[in-house]
C-alpha positions in Angstrom: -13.1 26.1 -36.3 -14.0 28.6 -33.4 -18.1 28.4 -32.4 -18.5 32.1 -34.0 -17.3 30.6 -37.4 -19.8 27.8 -36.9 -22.3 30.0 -36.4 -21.7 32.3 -39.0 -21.7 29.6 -41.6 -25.0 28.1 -40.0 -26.7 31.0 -40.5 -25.6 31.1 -44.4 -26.5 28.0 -45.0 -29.9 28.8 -43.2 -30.6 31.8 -45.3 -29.9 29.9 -48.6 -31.8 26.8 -47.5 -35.4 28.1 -49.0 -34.3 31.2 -51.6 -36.8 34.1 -52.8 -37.0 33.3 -56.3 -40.8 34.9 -56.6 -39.4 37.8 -59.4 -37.8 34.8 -62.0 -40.8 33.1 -61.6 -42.8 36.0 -62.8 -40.1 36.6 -65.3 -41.0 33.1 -66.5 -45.0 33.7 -66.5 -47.1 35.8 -69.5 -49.1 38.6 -68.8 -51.6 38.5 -66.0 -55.1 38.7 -67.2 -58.7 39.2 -65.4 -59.0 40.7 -62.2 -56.4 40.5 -59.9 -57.3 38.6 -56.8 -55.6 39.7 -53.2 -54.8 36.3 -51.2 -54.4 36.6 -47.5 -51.3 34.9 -46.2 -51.4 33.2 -43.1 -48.4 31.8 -40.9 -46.6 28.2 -42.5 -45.4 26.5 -40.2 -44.0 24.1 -42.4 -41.8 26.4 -43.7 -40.7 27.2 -40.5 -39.6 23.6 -39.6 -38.4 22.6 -43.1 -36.1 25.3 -42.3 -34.7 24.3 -39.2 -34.7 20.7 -40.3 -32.4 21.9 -43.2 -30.2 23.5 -40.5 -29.7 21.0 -38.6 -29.0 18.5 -41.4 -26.1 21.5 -42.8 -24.8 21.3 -39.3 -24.3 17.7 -39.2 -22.6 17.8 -42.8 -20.7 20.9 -41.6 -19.5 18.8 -38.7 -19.5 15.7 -40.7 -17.8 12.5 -39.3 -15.1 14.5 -37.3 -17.9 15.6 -34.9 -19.5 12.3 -34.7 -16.0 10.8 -34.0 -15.3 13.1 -31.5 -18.3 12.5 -29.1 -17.8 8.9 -29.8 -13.9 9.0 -28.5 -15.3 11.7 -25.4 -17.2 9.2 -23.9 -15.7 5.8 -25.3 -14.1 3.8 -22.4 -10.3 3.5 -23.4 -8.8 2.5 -19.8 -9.9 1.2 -16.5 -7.9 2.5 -13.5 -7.9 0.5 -9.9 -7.0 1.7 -6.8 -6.7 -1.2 -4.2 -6.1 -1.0 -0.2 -8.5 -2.5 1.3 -11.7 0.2 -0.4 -11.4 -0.7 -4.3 -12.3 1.9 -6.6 -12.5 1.7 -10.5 -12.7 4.7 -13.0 -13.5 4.0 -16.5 -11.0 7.1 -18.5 -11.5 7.8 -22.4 -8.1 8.2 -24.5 -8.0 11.9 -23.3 -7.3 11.3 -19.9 -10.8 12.1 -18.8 -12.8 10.0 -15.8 -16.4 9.0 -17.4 -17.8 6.7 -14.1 -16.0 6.1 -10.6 -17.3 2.7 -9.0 -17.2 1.9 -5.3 -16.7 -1.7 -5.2 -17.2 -2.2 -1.4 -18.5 -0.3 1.6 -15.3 0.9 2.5 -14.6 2.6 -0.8 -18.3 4.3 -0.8 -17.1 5.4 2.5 -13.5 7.1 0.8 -15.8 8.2 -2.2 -18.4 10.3 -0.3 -19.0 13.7 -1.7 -15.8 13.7 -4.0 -17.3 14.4 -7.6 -14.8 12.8 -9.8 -17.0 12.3 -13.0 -15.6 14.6 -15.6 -12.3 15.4 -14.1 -9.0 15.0 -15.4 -7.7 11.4 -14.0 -4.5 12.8 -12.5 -7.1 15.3 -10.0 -9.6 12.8 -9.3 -6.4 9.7 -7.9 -5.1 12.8 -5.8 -8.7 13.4 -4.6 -8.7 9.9 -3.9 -5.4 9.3 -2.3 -6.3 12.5 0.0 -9.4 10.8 0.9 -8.0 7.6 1.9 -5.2 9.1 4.3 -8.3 11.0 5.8 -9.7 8.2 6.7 -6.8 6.2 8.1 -6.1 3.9 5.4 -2.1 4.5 4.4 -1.4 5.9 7.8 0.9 2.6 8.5 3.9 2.1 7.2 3.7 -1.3 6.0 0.1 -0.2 4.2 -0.2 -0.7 0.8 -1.7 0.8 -2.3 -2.1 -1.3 -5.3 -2.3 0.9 -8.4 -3.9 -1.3 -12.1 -4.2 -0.4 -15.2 -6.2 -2.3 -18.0 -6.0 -1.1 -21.6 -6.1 -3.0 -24.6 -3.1 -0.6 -25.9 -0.1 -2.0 -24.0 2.1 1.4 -24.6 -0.5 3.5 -22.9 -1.3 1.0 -19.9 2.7 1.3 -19.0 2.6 5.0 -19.5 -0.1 5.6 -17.7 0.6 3.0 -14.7 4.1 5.0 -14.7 3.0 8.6 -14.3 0.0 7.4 -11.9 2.6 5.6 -9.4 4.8 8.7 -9.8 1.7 10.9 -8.6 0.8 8.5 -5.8 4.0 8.4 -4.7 4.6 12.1 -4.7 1.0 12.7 -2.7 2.4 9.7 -0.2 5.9 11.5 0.4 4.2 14.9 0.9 2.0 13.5 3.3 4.7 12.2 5.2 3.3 8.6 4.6 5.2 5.6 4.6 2.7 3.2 2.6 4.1 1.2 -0.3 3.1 2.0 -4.2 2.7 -1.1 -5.7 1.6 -1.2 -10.1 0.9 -3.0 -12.5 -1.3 -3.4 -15.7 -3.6 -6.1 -16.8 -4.8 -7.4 -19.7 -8.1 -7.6 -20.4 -9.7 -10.9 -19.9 -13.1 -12.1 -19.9 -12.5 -14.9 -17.0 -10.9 -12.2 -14.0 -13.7 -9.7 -15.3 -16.3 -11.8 -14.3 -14.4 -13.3 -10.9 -13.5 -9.2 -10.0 -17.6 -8.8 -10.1 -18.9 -12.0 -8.6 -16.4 -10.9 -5.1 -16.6 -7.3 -5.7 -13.3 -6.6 -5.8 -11.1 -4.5 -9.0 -9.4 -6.1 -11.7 -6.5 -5.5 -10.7 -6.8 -7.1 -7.2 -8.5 -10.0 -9.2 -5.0 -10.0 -11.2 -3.2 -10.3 -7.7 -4.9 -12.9 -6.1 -5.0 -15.2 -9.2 -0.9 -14.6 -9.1 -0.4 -15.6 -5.7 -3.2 -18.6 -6.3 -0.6 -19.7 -9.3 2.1 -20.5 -6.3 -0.2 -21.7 -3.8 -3.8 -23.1 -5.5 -5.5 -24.4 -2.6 -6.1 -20.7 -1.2 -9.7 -20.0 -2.5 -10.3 -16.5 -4.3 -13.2 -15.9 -2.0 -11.3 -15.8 1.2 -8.4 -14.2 0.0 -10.9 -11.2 -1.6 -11.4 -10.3 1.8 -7.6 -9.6 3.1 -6.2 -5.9 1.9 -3.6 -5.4 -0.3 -1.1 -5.2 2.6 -2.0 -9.0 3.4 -2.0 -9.6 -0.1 1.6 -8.2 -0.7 3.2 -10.0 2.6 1.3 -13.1 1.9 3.1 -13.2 -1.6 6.7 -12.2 0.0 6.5 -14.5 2.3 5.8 -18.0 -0.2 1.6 -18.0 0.7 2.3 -21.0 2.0 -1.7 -21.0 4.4 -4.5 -18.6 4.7 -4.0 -15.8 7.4 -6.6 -15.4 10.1 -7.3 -11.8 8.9 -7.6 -8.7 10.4 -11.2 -9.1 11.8 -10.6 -12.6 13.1 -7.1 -11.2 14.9 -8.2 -8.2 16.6 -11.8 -10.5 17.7 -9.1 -13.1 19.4 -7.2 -9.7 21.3 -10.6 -8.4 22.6 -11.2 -12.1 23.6 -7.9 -12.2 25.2 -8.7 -8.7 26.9 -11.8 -9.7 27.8 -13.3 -6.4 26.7 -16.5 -6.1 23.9 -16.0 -4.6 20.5 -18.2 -1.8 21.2 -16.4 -1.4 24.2 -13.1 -0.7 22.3 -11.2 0.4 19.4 -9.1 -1.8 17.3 -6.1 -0.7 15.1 -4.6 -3.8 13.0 -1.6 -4.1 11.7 -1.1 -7.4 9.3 3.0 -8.2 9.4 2.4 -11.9 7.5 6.0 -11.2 6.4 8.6 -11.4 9.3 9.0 -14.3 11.7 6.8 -15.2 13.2 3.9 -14.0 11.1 1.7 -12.3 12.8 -0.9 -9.3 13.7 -0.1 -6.5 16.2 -3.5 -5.6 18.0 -4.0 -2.0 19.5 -6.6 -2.1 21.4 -7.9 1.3 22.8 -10.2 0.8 26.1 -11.4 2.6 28.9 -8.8 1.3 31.1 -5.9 2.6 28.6 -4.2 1.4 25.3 -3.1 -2.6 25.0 -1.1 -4.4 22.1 -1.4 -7.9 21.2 0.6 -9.9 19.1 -1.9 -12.6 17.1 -0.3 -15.3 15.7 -1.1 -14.6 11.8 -1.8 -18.6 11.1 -2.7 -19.9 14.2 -4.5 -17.2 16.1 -2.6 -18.0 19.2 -1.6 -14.7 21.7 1.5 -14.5 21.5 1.7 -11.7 23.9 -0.1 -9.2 25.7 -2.3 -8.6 29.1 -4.8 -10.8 30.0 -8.4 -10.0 31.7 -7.8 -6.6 31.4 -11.1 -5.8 33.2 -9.6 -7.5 36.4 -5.8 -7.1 35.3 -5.6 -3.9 34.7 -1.8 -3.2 35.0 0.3 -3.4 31.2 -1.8 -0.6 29.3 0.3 1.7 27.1 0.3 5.5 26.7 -1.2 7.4 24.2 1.2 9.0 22.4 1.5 13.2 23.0 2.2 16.1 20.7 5.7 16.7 20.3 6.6 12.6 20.3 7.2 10.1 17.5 4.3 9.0 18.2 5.3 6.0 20.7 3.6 3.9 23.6 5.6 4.2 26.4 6.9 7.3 28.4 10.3 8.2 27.9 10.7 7.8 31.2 10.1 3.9 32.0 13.1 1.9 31.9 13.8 -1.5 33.4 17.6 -1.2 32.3 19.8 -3.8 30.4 20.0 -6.4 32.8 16.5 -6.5 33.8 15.6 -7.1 29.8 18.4 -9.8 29.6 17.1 -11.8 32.9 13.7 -11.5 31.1 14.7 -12.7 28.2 16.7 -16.1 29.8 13.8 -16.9 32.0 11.9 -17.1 28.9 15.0 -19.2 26.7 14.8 -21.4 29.9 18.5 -20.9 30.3 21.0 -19.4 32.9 22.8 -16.3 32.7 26.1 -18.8 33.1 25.1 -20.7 30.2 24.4 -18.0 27.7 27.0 -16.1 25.5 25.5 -12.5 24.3 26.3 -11.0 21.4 24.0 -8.3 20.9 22.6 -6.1 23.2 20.6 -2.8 21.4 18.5 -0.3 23.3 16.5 1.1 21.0 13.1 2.7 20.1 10.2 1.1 17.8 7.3 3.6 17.3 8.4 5.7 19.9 8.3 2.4 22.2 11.9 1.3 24.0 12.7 -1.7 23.3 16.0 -4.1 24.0 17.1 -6.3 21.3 19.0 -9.0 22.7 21.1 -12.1 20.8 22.5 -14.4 22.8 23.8 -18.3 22.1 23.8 -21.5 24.4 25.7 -24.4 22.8 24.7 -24.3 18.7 21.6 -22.6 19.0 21.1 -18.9 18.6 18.4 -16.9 20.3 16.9 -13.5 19.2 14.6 -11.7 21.8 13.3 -8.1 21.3 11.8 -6.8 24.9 9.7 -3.6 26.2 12.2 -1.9 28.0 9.1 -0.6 29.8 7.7 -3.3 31.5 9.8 -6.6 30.4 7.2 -8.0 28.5 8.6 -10.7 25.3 7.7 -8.6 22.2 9.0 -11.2 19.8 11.8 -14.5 20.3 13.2 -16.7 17.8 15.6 -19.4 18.7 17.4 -21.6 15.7 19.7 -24.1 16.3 23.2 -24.6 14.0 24.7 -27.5 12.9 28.5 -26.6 12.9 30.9 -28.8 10.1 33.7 -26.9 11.7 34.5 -28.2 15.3 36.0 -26.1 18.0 35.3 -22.6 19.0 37.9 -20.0 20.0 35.6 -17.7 21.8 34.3 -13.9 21.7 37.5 -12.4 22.9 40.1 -14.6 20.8 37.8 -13.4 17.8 38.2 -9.8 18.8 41.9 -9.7 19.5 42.6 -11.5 15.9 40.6 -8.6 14.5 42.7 -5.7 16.2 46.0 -7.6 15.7 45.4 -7.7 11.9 44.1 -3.8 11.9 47.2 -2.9 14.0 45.0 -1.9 17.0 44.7 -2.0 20.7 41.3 -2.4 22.8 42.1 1.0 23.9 42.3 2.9 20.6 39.0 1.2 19.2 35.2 2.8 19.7 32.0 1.3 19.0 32.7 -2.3 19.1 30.2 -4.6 18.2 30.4 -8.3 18.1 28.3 -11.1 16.5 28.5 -15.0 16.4 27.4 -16.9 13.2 27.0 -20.2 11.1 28.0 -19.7 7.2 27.1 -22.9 5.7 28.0 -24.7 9.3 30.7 -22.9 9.6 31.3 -20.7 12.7 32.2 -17.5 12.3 32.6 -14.2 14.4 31.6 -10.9 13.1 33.6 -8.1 14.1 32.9 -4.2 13.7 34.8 -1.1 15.2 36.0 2.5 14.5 39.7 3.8 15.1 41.0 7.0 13.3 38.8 8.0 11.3 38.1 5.0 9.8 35.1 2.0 10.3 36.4 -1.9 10.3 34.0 -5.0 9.4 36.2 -8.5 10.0 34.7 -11.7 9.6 36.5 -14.5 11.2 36.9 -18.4 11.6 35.2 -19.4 14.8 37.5 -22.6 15.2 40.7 -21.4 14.0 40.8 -17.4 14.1 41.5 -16.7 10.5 40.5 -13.6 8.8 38.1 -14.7 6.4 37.4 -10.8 5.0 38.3 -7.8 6.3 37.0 -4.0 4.9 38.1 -0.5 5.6 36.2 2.8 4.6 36.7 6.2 6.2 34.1 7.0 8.9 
């Protein structure tokens, strides 16, 4: 029914409320005798409001439950959306989609929130509203951030549906603006309990749901603590086994301004939390008035891994700002201690001697827009792994593990190369792009062999003691 209809039959039913039936009542009355005598009428107010009180008790029977049930379901709470990075935000939505409150749960998120009137708005424009804000302020600029998407619904077939379409949205504003962040989703069910724990640390639900998961592997990590980290710790932690209790971001880039020797309001800290590779740890930017400095933080320990010392006094190791028309890197094209310097760097710091060392991987390459050599090498059993600034020489990262072979003997680099080509049918000549890797498969040695010939790439594994191809693959280039 269209509001002219409703007003149409509001204004019949007013008009009827109170009829004229003064004629049939005089109909009904005898003759009138004695003198007549003229009454003045004055104003009833009464009738007046008996009127409108009719009308407004038609209109309520015109609308009759329907309109009742329709402002009830318009502002009745049917889902609760989370958005988690490290800002939470929670919008209570009705069954139509519609946001009815936005909460900042923190001071980051009232921060994100600012001036963005979401009340009212479809849900769909309000998480883009959102997301926009977020990358505004820095928050999914990285490409290991996360966002942590959480849907709570007592109906389980909308919660999936709308958890679906909101990480398809998220995702699509992420990819348009060119950000690498992770979607992460998932729904909740409701639950007294992780209500209550969300609001005593001021975090969502849905984070709530994620820190009581990875407390189900790990149960001496207390809530409280791990409130604090972002979802990006959150989600690394959990990859990773949450095995301890990071240091945190704050704690990490406090320990690089330490390190530096340089005051927090005397510089500018970028964090990035990478709990999940080996070891784990925190790279530090620090942005000074004596240039730009990266520190790797141990993420358990706190312990500087690498990264200038006493900067005030030391002021030698600072990176470059990154230019328009780079990938956004540290280090001028330009700088470039070479291969061998990187290598020599990396043995001083193995302790070993370029005579005892075998390498197997040597890959120039950029991170970030930094250069950087990646360098594998073995002494004896154990394998090292080194990744160094091709700038300036400095240890970005080193691993060594040491193997326990079952198999003994080893026929060497080149024998494992030459029983490659001899089963391909090749020469060293007729081969490009030859790369070579020495391995331990369950204690066994093996060699790794890849090259290209004729249009076509070759992958070889092979025994390390006794040359056998152990799996070979073809596929055209």
């Amino acid at each position: 029914m269209t509001d002219y209809h409703l007003e149409q039959k509001l204004a019949q039913a007013v008009e009827h409320a109170a009829p004229d039936q003064l004629d049939a009542i005089l109909d009904r009355c005898g003759q009138r005798r004695g003198p007549v005598v003229v009454m003045q009428q004055t104003p009833r107010r009464r009738r007046s409001f008996s009127v409108y009180a009719v009308a407004a008790c038609l209109a309520l029977l015109l609308l009759g439950g329907g309109g009742l049930g329709f402002y009830r379901a318009s502002n009745a709470v049917a889902s609760v959306v989370s958005l988690d990075v490290n800002p939470s935000i929670e919008m209570q939505v009705n069954g139509r989609e519609k946001v009815l409150s936005v909460a900042a749960l923190n001071a980051e998120a009232e921060e994100v929130l600012a001036d963005l009137p979401l009340k009212g708005t479809d849900l769909n424009v309000a998480v883009n509203a959102v997301i926009g804000s977020l990358l505004r302020h820095g928050y999914l600029d990285s490409i290991s951030s996360a966002i942590l998407i959480s849907v709570e619904d007592s109906d389980a077939n909308r919660a999936a549906r709308l958890q679906q379409s909101l990480s398809t949205e998220v995702g699509t504003a992420l990819q348009n603006a060119q950000s690498g962040a992770a979607v992460l989703s998932q729904t909740v069910t409701q639950d007294a309990g992780l209500d209550s724990l969300a609001q005593q640390n001021s975090v969502s639900v849905g984070k709530a749901y994620l820190i009581e998961s990875i407390r189900g592997v790990n149960s001496a990590l207390g809530f409280d603590e791990l409130a604090a980290l972002s979802v990006e710790e959150l989600k690394q932690m959990a990859s990773a086994g949450a095995g301890q209790m990071p240091i945190g971001r704050e704690q990490a880039a406090a320990i690089a301004r330490a390190y530096a020797g340089v005051e927090a309001g005397a510089s500018l800290a970028e964090v990035d939390p990478e709990l999940d590779e080996y070891p784990p740890h925190y790279e530090v930017e620090l942005k000074t008035a004596y240039g730009e400095y990266e520190y790797i933080i141990d993420g358990y320990t706190g312990e500087v891994l690498s990264g200038a010392a006493d900067i005030q006094t030391n002021p030698g190791g600072a990176t470059t700002p990154s230019t328009p028309g780079t990938s956004g890197g540290q280090q001028p094209s330009g700088a470039d201690i070479g291969l061998d310097a990187a290598k020599s760097a990396a043995l001083t710091h193995a302790g070993v001697s370029a005579s005892q060392a075998l390498f197997t991987k040597t890959e120039r390459d950029y991170d970030d827009g930094r250069l950087e050599y990646e360098l594998e090498f073995w002494v004896g059993e154990t394998e090292y792994d080194y990744e160094v600034d091709g700038a300036t020489g400095r240890i970005i990262k080193s691993e060594a593990e040491t193997h326990m072979a079952a198999s003994q003997g080893d026929i060497g680099l080149e024998a494992a190369r030459d029983a490659a080509l001899r089963h391909a049918g090749l020469s060293l000549s007729q081969v490009r792009g030859l790369e070579t890797e020495r391995d331990y498969d369950d204690g066994r040695l093996e060699y790794e062999i890849q090259f290209y010939a004729g249009g076509m790439e070759y992958e070889y594994t092979i025994d390390g003691a006794t040359g056998t191809v152990l799996e070979y693959e073809m596929d055209e280039d």
